[in-house]
Structure formats: structure tokens, C-alpha cells
C-alpha positions as CSV (number, residue, x, y, z in Angstrom):
1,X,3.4,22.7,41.7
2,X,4.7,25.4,39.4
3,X,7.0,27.7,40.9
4,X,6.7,30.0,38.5
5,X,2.8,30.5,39.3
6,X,3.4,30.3,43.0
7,X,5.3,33.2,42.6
8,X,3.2,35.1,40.2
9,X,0.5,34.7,42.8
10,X,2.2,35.5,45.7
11,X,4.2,38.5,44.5
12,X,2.9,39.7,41.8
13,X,0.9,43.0,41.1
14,X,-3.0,42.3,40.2
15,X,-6.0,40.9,41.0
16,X,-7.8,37.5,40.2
17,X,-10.4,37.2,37.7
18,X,-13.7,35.1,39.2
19,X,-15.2,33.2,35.9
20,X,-16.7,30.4,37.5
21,X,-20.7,30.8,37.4
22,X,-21.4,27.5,38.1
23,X,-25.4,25.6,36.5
24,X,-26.7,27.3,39.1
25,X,-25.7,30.9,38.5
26,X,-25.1,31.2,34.5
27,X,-28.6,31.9,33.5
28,X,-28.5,35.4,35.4
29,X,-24.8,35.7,34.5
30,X,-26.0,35.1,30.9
31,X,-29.7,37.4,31.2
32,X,-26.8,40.5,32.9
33,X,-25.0,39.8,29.5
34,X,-28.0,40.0,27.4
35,X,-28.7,36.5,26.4
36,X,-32.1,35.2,27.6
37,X,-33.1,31.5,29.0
38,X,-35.4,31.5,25.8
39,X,-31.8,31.4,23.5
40,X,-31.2,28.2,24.7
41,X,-33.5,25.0,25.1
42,X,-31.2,22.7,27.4
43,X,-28.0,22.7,30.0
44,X,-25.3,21.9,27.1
45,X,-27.0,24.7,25.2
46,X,-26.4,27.3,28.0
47,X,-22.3,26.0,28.5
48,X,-22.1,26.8,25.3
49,X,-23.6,30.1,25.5
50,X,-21.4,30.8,28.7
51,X,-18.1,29.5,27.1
52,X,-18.7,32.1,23.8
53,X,-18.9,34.8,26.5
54,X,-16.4,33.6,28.7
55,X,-13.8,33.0,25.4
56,X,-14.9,36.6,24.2
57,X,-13.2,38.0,28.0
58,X,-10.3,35.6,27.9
59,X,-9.2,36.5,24.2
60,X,-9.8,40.3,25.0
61,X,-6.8,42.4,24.9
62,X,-8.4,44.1,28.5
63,X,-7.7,40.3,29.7
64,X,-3.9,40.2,30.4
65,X,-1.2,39.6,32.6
66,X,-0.5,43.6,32.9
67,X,-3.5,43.8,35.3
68,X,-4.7,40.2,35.9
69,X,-2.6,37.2,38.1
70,X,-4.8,34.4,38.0
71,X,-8.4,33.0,36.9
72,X,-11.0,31.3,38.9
73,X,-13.1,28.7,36.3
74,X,-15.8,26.4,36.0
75,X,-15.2,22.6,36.0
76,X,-16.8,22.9,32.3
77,X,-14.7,25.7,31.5
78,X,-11.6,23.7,32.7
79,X,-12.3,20.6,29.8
80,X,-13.3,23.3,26.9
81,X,-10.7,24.7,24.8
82,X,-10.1,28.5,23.6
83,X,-8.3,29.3,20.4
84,X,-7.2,25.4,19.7
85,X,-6.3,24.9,23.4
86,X,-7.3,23.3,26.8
87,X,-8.8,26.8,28.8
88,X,-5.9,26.8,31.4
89,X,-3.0,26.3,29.2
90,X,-4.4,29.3,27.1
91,X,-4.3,31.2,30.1
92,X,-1.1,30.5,31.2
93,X,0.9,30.0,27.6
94,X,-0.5,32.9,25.8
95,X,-1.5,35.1,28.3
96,X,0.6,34.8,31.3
97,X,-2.7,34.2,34.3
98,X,-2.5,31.4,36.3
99,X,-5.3,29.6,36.6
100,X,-7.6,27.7,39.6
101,X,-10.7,25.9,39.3
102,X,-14.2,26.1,41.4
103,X,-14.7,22.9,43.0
104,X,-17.8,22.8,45.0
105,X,-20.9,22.2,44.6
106,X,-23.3,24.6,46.0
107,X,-24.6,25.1,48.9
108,X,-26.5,23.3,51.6
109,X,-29.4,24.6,53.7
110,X,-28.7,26.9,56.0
111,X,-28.1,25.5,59.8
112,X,-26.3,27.2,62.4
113,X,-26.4,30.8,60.7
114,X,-24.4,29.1,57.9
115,X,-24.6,27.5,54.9
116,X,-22.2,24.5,54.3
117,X,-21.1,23.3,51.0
118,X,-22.6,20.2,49.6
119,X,-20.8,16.7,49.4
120,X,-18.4,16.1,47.0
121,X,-18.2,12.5,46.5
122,X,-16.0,12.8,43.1
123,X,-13.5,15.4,44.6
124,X,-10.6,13.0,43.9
125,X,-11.2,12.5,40.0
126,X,-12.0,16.0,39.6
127,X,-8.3,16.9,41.4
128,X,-6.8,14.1,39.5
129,X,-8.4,16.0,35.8
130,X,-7.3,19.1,37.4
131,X,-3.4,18.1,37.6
132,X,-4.2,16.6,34.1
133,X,-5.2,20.5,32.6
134,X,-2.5,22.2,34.5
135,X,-4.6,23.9,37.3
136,X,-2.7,25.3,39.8
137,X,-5.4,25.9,42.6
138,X,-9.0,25.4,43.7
139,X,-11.6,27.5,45.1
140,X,-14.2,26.4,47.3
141,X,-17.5,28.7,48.5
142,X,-19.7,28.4,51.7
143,X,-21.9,31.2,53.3
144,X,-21.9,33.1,56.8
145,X,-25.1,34.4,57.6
146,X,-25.1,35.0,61.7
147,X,-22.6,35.5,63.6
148,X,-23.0,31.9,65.5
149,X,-19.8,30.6,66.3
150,X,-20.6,26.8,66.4
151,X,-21.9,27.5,62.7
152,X,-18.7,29.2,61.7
153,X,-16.5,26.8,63.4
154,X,-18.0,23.8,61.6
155,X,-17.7,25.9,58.4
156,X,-13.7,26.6,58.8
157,X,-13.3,23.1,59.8
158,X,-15.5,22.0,56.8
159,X,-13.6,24.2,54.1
160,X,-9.9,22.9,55.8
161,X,-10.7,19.4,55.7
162,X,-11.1,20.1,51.8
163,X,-8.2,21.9,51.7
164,X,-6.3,19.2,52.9
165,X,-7.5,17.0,50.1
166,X,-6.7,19.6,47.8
167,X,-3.1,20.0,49.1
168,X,-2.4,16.0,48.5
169,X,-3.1,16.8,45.2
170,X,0.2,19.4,45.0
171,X,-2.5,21.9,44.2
172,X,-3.1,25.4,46.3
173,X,-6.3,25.9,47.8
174,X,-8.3,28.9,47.6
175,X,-10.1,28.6,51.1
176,X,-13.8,31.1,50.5
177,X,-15.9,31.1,53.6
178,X,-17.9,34.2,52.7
179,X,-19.8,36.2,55.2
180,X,-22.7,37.6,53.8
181,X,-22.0,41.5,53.2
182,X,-25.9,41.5,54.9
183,X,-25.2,39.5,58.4
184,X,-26.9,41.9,60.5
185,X,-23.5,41.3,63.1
186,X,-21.3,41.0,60.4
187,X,-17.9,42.9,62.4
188,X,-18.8,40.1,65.4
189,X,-19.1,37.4,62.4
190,X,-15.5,38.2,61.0
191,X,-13.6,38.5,64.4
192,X,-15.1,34.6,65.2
193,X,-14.2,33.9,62.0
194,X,-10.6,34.9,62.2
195,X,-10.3,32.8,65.5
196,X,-11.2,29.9,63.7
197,X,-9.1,30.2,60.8
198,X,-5.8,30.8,62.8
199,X,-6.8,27.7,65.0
200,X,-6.9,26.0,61.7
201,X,-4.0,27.3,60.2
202,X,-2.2,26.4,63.1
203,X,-3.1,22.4,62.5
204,X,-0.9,23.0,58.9
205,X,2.6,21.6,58.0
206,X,4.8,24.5,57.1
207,X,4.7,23.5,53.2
208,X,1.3,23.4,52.8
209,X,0.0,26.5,51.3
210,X,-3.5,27.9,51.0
211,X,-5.3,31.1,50.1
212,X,-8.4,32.9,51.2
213,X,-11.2,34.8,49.4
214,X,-12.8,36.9,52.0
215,X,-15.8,39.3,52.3
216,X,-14.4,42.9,52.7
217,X,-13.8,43.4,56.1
218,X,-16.3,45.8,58.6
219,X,-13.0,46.5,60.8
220,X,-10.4,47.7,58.2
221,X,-7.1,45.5,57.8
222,X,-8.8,42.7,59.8
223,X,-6.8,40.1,57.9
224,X,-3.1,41.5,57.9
225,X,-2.1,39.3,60.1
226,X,-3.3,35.9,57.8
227,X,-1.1,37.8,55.1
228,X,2.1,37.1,57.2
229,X,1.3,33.8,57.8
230,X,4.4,32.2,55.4
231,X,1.7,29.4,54.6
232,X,-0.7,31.7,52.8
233,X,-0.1,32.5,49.9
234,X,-2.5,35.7,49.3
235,X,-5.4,37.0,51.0
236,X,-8.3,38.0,48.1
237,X,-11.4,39.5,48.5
238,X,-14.8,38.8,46.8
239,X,-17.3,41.6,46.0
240,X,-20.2,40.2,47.4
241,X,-23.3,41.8,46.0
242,X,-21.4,45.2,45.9
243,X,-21.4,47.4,43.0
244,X,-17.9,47.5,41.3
245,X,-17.2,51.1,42.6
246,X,-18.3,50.6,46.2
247,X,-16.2,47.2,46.4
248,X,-13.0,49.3,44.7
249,X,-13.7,51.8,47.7
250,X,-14.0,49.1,50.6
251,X,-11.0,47.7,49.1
252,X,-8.5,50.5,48.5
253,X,-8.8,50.8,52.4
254,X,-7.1,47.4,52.9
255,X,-3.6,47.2,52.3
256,X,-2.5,43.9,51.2
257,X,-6.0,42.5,49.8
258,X,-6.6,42.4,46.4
259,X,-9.4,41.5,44.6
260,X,-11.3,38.1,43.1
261,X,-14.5,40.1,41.5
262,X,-16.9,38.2,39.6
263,X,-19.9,39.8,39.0
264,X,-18.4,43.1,39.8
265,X,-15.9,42.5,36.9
266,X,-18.6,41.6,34.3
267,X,-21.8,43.6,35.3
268,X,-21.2,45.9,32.7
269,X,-20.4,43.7,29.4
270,X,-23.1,43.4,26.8
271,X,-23.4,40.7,23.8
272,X,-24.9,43.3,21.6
273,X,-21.6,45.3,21.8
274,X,-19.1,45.4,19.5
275,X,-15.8,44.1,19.9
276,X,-14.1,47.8,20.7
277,X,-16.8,48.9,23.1
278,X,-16.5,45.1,24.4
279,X,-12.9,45.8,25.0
280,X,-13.1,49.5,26.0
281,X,-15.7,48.3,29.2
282,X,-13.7,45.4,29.7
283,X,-10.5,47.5,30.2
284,X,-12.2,50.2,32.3
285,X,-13.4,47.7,34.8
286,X,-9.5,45.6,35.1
287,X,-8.1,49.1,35.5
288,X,-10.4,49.9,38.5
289,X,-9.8,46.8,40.2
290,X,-6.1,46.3,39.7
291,X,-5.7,50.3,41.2
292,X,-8.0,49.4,43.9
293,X,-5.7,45.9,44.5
294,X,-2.2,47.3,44.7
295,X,-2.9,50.2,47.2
């Protein structure tokens, strides 16, 4: 592990970056940007697409260590190169952002209220390429609809058995059981959900060290105590479906949690613009978040 990103991430001032559409999710991310599913004819068509647009954010001077402490990417992302170089040693050598990679693979049906994530039967190769490119942690998503605690339970057990794997591999994980910012019991979903992570946490050895990407708690500072926990390493929050501004206002009220935006840190970028105005919304949007993540 790199000490010098464990400590960026765990003391540093700044949010992380989410840049990790996955097949699934890049046409919309691409039709929000301006490109259409007609500008492409097939899947390695589209990566490309996504990479030019994802390269155009990384080499922006908005994009920088100033504001920014990590990156979440693709698995395509991770084996492309910007500017002559592999995508994570770009980010960390010439702009100082550590980066992680998204490791699932979607979602399964929902059961229980929830909605697991799907097998990963090449986990271990992918972790094994992941040390090769100099990734420093892993994200992995699943989805909390109700507040049904034999659904969230399986869930948190699900995402630490992962996390385990991940750990083996002397990489951090970013632990992302989302409850959906529409769960009609949401507050009663996050309060189960805390009782499961701490019986979770509790299962750890006291050098292995995982985050959390969390929807914006209904009870504000929910999660302070996770943040004293001395094996996680930060507590980030994902916006959800939330417009930029209203997530920047949920999250101001929770000291500690910063931010890991994705489509709330994009939704405003356009292909047709030019590289100032590029830059210019770019920058507006960091600057909002990173206030909104060091209150």
C-alpha cells in the first residue's frame, strides 16, 4: 500500500471524483454530455467516446489535487492511457489524486428490499491488474430500497466478504451500500444499516482498512461514529439522484463527510463547449463540492 496515498486520503482536504460509469450507465452519461447513441455503432466505439470525455476532465486544469483527493474509475478506464500514460499513474504522477477502481458488476434483482451486486467470478485477476496499474482502492455498489433488515444484513455481509478479498490484495476498499435517497423509510433503513456495519466492522483485524460511500444521511451526523473507527479510513458520500446544489446542502450539514459525486460533478459539462467554458464549469462545480466537503 502507499503510504503516501493512505494519508492523502485520510487527512487530506477534498473530495473524491466518481468517473466510473460503467457499460451500463455511459450512454446516458454520454447523451447528458451531448453525444448521442447514434455517434457510435458498437461497445468499443462508446469506450472510446467516454475515455475522450473522461481524458478532457482529467487533463482540465479544474481537475487537481487543490480540490480533488482521489478518483473512482472504470475497469476500462484503468487499462487506457492519458497523455502517454497508464490512467492511474497520470493521476497520481502529474496530478497528485489517488486513484480507486469500480469493481462490480451491477446489480442483481431486487430481493429482500435490496439489490445485491452480481457475481464476480474474475475478482482475483482483476485485483491482481489492479496492483499491476497502481490502484490504491476499490469501490463496490449495491442498492437499499426498504428498510428490511434481513435484506440489509445480507447486503453488509455481501459487500464485507468482498472487502476482505480486496484487503488480501493490500488494496483499500471503498465499502458502497447505497440506500436509495427514495426508500419511503429511509431514516429506519440507515439506523439498521449502521447496526450492521459496526457488527461487521467489529469481525476486522486492526490493520485492515476500509472506506464507505454512503447516501446522505436523513438523521444528520449519523455516521460520526464510523469516522472514529481507526480502521476506516474516510466516510464519503454519493449524491444519489440529487442535483449538485441540493447534495452540497445535505452535505455541508455533516461534519466529517465529504463527497464522491458522479453525476452531480459532470451534469453540467457539454462536448460542444470550448475548452475555457469546459474548464470554467468544471471549476465551478469542484469548488462547490470541495466547500461543501471540508465544513
Amino acid at each position: 500500500m502507499n503510504q503516501k496515498q493512505l494519508e492523502r486520503i485520510k487527512g487530506g482536504k477534498g473530495f473524491i471524483a466518481a468517473l466510473d460509469q460503467s457499460g451500463g450507465s455511459t450512454p446516458k452519461a454520454l447523451a447528458t454530455y451531448g453525444i448521442p447513441a447514434t455517434a457510435y455503432k458498437n461497445e468499443d466505439e462508446m469506450f472510446d467516446k467516454v475515455h475522450e470525455m473522461r481524458t478532457r476532465i482529467m487533463t482540465s486544469t479544474a481537475f487537481n489535487s487543490d480540490r480533488i483527493l482521489g478518483a473512482i474509475l472504470f475497469e476500462n478506464t484503468m487499462d487506457r492511457k492519458i497523455e502517454g500514460s497508464y490512467t492511474a499513474d497520470y493521476l497520481w504522477e502529474e496530478k497528485g489524486i489517488v486513484p480507486f477502481l469500480k469493481i462490480d458488476k451491477g446489480l442483481c434483482d431486487l430481493i429482500s428490499g435490496v439489490q445485491l451486486m452480481k457475481p464476480m467470478p474474475e475478482l482475483a485477476s482483476l485485483l491482481k491488474r489492479a496492483k499491476e496499474r497502481k490502484i490504491f482502492g476499490t469501490k463496490m455498489r449495491s442498492v437499499i430500497k426498504e428498510a428490511n433488515e434481513p435484506g440489509i444484513k445480507l447486503i453488509v455481509e455481501q459487500q464485507f466478504a468482498v472487502a476482505k478479498k480486496v484487503i488480501s490484495y493490500d488494496l483499500v476498499p471503498i465499502i458502497e451500500p447505497e440506500v436509495d435517497i427514495n426508500c419511503p423509510n429511509k431514516k429506519e433503513a440507515e439506523a439498521i444499516l449502521l447496526q450492521c456495519i459496526n457488527e461487521e466492522l467489529e469481525k476486522l483485524g486492526p490493520n485492515d482498512f476500509v472506506m464507505f460511500k454512503l447516501t446522505i444521511p436523513t438523521v444528520l451526523n449519523l455516521y460520526a461514529p464510523l469516522m472514529k473507527d481507526p480502521r476506516v479510513v474516510r466516510v464519503v458520500a454519493l449524491s444519489g439522484g440529487y442535483t449538485l446544489e441540493h447534495a452540497n446542502d445535505l452535505l455541508m450539514l455533516n461534519k466529517g463527510l465529504i463527497a464522491s459525486f458522479s453525476r452531480a460533478l459532470v451534469a453540467n459539462l457539454r462536448v460542444t463547449q470550448s475548452d475555457k467554458e469546459f474548464d470554467k464549469t468544471l471549476a465551478k462545480a469542484v469548488e462547490s463540492i470541495y466547500k461543501a466537503s471540508i465544513t
